[in-house]
C-alpha positions in Angstrom: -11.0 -7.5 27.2 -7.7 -5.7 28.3 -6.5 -2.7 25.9 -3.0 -3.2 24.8 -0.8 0.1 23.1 0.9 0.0 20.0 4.4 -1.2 21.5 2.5 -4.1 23.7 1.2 -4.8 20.3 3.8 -5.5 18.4 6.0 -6.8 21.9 3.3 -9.8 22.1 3.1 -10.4 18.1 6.9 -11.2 18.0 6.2 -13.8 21.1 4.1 -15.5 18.5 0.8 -14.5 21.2 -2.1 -13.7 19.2 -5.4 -12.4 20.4 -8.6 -13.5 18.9 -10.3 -10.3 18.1 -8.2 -7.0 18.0 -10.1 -3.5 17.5 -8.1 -0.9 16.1 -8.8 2.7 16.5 -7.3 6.1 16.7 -6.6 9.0 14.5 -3.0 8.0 13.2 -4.0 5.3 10.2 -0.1 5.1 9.2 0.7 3.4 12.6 -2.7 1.2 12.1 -1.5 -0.4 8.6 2.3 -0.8 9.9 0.7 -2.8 12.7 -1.7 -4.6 10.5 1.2 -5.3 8.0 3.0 -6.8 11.0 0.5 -9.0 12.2 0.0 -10.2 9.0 4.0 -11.2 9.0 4.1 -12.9 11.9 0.6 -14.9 11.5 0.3 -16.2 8.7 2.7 -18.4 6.1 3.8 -16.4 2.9 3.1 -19.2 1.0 -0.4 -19.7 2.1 -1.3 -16.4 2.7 -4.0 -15.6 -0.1 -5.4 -18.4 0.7 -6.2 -17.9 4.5 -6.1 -13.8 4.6 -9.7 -12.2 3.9 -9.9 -8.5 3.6 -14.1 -6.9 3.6 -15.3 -3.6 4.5 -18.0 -3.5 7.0 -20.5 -2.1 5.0 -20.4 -4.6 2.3 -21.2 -7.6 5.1 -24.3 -9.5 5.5 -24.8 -11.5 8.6 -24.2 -14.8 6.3 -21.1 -13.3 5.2 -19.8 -12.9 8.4 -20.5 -16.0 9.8 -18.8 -18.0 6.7 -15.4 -15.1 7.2 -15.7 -15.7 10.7 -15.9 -19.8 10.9 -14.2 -20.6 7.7 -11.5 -22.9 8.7 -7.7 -22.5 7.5 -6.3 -24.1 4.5 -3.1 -25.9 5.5 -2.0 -23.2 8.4 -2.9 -22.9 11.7 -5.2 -19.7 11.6 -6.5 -17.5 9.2 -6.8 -13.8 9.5 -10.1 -11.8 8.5 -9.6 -7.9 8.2 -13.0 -5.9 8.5 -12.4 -2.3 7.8 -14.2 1.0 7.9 -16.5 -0.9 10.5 -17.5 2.8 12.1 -20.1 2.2 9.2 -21.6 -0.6 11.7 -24.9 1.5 13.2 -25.6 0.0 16.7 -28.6 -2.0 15.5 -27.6 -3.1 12.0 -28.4 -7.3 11.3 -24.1 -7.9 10.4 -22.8 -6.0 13.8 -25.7 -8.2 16.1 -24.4 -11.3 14.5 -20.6 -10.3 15.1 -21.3 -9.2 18.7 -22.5 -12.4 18.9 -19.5 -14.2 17.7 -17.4 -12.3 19.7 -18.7 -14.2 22.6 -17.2 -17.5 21.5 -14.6 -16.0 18.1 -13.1 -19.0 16.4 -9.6 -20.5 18.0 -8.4 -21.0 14.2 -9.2 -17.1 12.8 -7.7 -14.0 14.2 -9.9 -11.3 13.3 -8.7 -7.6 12.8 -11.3 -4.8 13.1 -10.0 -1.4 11.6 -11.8 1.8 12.2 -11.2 4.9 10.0 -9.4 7.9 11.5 -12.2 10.0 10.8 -14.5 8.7 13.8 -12.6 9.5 16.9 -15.1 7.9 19.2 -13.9 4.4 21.0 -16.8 1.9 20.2 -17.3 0.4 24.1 -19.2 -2.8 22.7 -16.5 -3.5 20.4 -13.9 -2.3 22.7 -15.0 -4.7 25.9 -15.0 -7.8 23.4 -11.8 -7.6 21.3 -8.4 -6.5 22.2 -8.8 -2.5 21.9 -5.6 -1.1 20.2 -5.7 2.9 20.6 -3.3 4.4 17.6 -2.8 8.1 18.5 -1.0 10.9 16.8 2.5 10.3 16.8 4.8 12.8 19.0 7.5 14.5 17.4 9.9 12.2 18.9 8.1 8.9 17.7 7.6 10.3 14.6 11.4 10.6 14.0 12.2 7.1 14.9 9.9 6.2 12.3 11.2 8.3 10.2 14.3 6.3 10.1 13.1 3.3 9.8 11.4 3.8 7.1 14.4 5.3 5.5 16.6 2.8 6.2 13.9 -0.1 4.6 13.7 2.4 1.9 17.4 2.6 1.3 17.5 6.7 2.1 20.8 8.1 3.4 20.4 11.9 5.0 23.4 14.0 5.5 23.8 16.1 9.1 20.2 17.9 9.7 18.8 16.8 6.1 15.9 14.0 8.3 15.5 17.1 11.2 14.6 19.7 8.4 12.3 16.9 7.1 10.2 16.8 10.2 10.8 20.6 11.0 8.8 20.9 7.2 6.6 18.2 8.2 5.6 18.3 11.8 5.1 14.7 13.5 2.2 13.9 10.7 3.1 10.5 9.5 1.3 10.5 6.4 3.0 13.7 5.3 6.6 12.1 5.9 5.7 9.2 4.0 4.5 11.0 1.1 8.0 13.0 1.0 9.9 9.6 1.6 8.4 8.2 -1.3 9.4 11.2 -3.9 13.0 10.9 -1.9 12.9 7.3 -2.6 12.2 8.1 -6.4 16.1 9.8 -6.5 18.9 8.2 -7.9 20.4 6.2 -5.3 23.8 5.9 -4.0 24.2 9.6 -2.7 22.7 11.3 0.9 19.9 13.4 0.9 21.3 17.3 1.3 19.1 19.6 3.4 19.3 21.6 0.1 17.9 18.6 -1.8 15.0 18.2 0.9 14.2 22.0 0.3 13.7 21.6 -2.9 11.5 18.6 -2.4 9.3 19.6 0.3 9.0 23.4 -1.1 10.0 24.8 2.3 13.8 26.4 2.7 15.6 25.9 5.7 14.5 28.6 8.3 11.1 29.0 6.3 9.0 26.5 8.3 5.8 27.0 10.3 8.5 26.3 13.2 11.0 28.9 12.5 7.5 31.6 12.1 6.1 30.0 15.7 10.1 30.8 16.9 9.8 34.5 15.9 6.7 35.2 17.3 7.2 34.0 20.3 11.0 34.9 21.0 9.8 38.7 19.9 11.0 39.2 16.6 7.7 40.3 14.7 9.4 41.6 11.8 10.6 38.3 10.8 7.7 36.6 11.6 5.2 38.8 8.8 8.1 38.8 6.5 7.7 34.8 6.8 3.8 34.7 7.2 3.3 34.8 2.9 6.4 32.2 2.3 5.0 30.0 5.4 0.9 30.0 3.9 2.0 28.9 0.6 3.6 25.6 2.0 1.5 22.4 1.4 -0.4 21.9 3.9 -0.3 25.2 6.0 -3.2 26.9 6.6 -4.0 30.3 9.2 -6.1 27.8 11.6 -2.4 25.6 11.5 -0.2 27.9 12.6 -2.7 29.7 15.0 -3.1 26.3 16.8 0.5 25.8 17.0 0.9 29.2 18.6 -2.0 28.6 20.7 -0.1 25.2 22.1 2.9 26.2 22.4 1.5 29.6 24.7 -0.4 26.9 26.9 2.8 24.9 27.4 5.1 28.2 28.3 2.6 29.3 30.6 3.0 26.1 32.5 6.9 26.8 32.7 6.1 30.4 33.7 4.1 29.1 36.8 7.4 27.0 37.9 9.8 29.6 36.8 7.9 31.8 39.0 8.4 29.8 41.9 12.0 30.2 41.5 12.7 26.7 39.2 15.3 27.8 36.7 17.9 25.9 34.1 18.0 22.6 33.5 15.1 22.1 36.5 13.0 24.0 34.9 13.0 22.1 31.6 12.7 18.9 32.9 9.6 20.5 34.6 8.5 21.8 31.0 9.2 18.0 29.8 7.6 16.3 32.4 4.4 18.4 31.4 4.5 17.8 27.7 4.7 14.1 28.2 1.7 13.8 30.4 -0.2 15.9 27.9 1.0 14.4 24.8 -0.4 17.4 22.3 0.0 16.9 18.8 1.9 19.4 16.2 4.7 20.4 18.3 8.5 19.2 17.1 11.1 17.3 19.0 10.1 17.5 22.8 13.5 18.4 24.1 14.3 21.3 21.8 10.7 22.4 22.8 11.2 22.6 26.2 14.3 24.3 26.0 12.8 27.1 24.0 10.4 27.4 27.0 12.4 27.6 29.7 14.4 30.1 27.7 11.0 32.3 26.6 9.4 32.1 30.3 11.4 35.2 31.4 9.6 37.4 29.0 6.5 35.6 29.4 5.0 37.5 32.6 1.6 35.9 33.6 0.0 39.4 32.1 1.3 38.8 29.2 0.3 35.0 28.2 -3.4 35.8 29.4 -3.6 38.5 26.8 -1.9 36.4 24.2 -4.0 34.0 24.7 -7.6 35.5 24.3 -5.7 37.2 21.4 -4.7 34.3 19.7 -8.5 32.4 20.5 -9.9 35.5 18.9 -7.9 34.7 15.9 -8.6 31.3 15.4 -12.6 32.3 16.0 -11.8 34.7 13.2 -9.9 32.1 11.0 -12.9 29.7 10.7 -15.6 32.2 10.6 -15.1 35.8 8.6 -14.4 36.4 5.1 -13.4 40.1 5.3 -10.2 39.2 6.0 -7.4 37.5 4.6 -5.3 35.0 6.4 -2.0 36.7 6.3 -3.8 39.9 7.6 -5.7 38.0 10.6 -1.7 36.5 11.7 0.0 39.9 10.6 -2.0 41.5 13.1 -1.7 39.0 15.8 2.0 38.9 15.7 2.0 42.5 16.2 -0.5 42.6 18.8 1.8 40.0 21.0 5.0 41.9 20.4 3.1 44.9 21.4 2.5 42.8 24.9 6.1 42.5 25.4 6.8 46.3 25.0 3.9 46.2 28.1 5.2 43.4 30.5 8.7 45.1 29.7 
């Protein structure tokens, strides 16, 4: 059957269209529940709702217990919804995934039925995928992740004051789950007042200026001292770890290279960031913050960034992440100390 994106998704649920069968699948969970939640909304009566919503986990389900989920009429409504999660924990020849293949060949008109896959298995399961609506849920890009960011707040009742929601996603990154944790302790405040960038500091546990951002910034616009000075304040944040920051370092370097190559064939200004923008949309990488204050950064960095120069901080930044996830000679902060240096001694050279 035809895949649909999260935005078709919930474009065709407010028509009142509803599919059958969906599959959902993809590494962001946050978006997966938001969509469920949604469906749920718009399918079924509140009133009747624990009466015609089913919720099982695929491992629990006996091939009699799906076909009574699956064929069980509605009670007073017009459909029911069945929710099977976790059902990566179908194996391709179990007795309860042959007997809902098999439905899936004639599903009920009266049942929509909602297949959620955990974030941990990456894979797209084809057999599942060619018989239900497939409904991909990928990591959310920085800019996504800040319109959700205020909806969220808004439902939640959370004012910001000027930069207070940027530094929020500069602490967080685009990682949905980690803004919603920080939204919920924001949303435990007294109300009635905005949320101070101060406030958010204190929160989060990451000052303005202190964020794996503002460390990435300093490395790669050549200010090394800053960026050890920051490496200890950085690695104690929640959630930071060497392998982080190395990847984020590591993507960024592959996106400036790409503005190198057009700012070597003379594209400069505002040219060459829409070139830079163009590139980051079609590759969609995950970690990096607002697209169009990326880009700018690159287009302003590509002047020191000689083709020389990004080979060898590459290799030197894969050797580090090798290192990372395999020694234990070395500490972390050592491992990036050393790498920061060794890139700000390749601008010395391309200079």
């Amino acid at each position: 059957m035809p895949s649909q994106t999260f935005r078709e998704l919930g474009t065709a649920l407010k028509k009142g269209a509803f599919e059958p069968v969906y599959y959902f699948h993809g590494p962001e969970d946050v978006l997966k529940e938001d969509a469920l939640r949604f469906l749920l909304d718009r399918a079924l009566d509140p009133a009747l709702r624990d009466f015609n919503l089913d919720q099982r986990s695929a491992g629990q389900l006996d091939p009699e217990a799906i076909e009574s989920l699956c064929s069980t009429l509605p009670m007073m409504a017009e459909r029911r919804v069945v929710v099977i999660r976790d059902v990566e924990q179908w194996k391709r020849k179990t007795k309860a995934r042959t007997t809902f293949l098999a439905y899936l060949e004639r599903p009920s008109p009266e049942t929509i039925v909602v297949l959620v896959q955990g974030a941990a298995e990456e894979g797209e399961d084809k057999e599942l995928a060619r018989l239900a609506v497939s409904v991909c849920f990928a990591p959310a890009t920085a800019s996504e992740a800040e319109k959700w960011l205020a909806r969220q707040a808004a439902s939640l009742g959370i004012v910001f004051s000027t930069g207070a929601a940027e530094h929020l996603l500069r602490c967080t990154g685009p990682d949905l789950s980690a803004i919603r944790l920080e939204l919920d302790k924001l949303a435990a405040l007294p109300a009635g007042s905005e949320i101070t960038v101060e406030q958010i500091g204190d929160l989060v546990g990451v000052r303005r200026g202190e964020t794996i951002f503002d460390w990435r910034d300093a490395v790669i616009g050549g200010e090394p001292g800053k960026a050890v000075a920051l490496l200890g304040r950085v690695l104690d944040q929640p959630g930071v770890s060497g392998v982080k920051l190395v990847t984020l370092l590591g993507t960024t370097l592959v996106g400036l290279g790409v503005t190198r190559a057009a700012y070597d064939r003379g594209t400069r200004g505002a040219a060459l960031e829409r070139l830079a923008f163009d590139a980051l949309r079609a590759a969609r990488p995950f970690g990096l913050g607002n697209w169009k204050d990326e880009t700018a950064r690159w287009a302003r960095w590509s002047a020191a960034w000689p083709p020389s120069r990004l080979r060898d901080a590459l290799v030197a930044t894969l050797a580090t992440d090798r290192a990372l996830k395999s020694t234990t000679l070395s500490d972390e902060r050592g491992l990036l100390a050393d790498l920061t240096m060794t890139l700000a001694l390749g601008r010395q050279a391309a200079a």
